[in-house]
N, C-alpha and C positions, 0 to 999 in steps of 0.2 A: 265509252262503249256505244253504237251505234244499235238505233231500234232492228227489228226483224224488218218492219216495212221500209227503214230504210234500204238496207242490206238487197232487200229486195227488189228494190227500185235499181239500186246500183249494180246489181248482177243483169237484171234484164237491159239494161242500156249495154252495161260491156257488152253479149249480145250479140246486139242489135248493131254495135259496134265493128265486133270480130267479123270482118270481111269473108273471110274461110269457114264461116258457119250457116246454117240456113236454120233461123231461130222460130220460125214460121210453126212450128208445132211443138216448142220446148215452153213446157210449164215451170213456174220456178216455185219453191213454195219455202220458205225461211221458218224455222223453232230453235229459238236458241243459240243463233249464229249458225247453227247447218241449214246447209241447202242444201233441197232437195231438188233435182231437175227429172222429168218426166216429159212421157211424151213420144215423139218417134221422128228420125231421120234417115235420110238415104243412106248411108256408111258411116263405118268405125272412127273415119276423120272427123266430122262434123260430130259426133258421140263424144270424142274427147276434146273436139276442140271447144266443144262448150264447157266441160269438166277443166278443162284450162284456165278458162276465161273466168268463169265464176271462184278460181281460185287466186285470182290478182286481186278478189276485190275486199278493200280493207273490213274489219266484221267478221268475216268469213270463218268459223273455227273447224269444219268440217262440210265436206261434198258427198251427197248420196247420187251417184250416177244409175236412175232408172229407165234412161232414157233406150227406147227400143229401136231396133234396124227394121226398116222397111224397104227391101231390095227387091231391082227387076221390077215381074209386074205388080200393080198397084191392087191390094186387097180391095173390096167392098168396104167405104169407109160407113162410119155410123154416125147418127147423128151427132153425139156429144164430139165425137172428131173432128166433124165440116166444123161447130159451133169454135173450139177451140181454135181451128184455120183461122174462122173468120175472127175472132179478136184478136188473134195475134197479126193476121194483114191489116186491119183495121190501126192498131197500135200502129205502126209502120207508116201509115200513110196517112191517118189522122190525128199526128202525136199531140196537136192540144185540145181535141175533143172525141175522142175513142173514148172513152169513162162514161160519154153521154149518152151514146150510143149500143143498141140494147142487140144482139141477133140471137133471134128465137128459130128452130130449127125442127122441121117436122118433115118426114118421107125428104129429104134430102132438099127442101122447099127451103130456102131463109126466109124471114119475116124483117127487116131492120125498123125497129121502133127507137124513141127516142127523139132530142133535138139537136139541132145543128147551129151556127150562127151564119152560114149565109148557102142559099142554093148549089153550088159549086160543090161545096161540102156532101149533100146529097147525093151527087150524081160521081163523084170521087168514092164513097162508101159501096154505092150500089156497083160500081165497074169494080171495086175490089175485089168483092164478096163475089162479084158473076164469076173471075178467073179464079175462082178455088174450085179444085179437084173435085167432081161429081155430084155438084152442086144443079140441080135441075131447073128452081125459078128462085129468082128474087123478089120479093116484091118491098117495094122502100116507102114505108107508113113512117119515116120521117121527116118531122117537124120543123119550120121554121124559127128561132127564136123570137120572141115580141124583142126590138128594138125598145128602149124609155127614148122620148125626144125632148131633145132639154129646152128650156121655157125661153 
């Protein structure tokens, strides 16, 4: 039997996988082998095509689909919303150091705190988090790693 966080790791990759889904605001949350997916997308397709995908994946003993439609024009998002944009583009575009990577979110402001391992990395995180929906400033108080240099 596979852990919950695995479960969880392997649902978010299908995902990220499923061409035909926009995973960009789907939370996944594993107890017990159910998933629970939350969150909110543009239409019914991308709502089940995630409820699809999360049910290919081995573990799985049940799907809660709470995931909400967001059609036409775009609500006033809130803060905890932009927060969960930004890790989920974050995940997407810096799959081996998103986890390091902290965004704090205030008046529609991100904050990205946290380390990176090379400059590149900073300036990939701050363009991510700029192109999410109603997000006003960025500012990137991320950190360089110390390199060790070997003797």
């Amino acid at each position: 039997m596979r852990s919950d966080s695995d479960v969880q790791r392997a649902v978010e990759a299908e995902l990220i996988c499923h061409p035909d889904v926009d995973d960009t605001a789907i939370v996944v949350d594993v107890r017990d082998g159910v998933v629970t997916l939350s969150g909110y997308v543009p239409n019914l397709f991308h709502k089940y095509g995630a409820e699809d995908a999360a049910k290919r994946v081995a573990g799985v003993t049940a799907v809660a689909n709470d995931i909400e439609l967001h059609r036409g024009v775009r609500r006033e998002l809130t803060d905890p919303q932009i927060a969960l944009d930004a890790v989920s583009a974050l995940k997407r575009a810096l799959p081996l150091c998103w986890q390091r990577i902290r965004p704090v979110v205030r008046r529609h402001t991100v904050t990205l705190e946290g380390t990176v391992n090379a400059p590149y990395q900073r300036e990939v995180a701050e363009d991510t988090v700029r192109r999410i929906s109603q997000v006003v400033t960025v500012i990137n108080a991320l950190t360089l790693a110390r390199r060790v240099e070997a003797p």
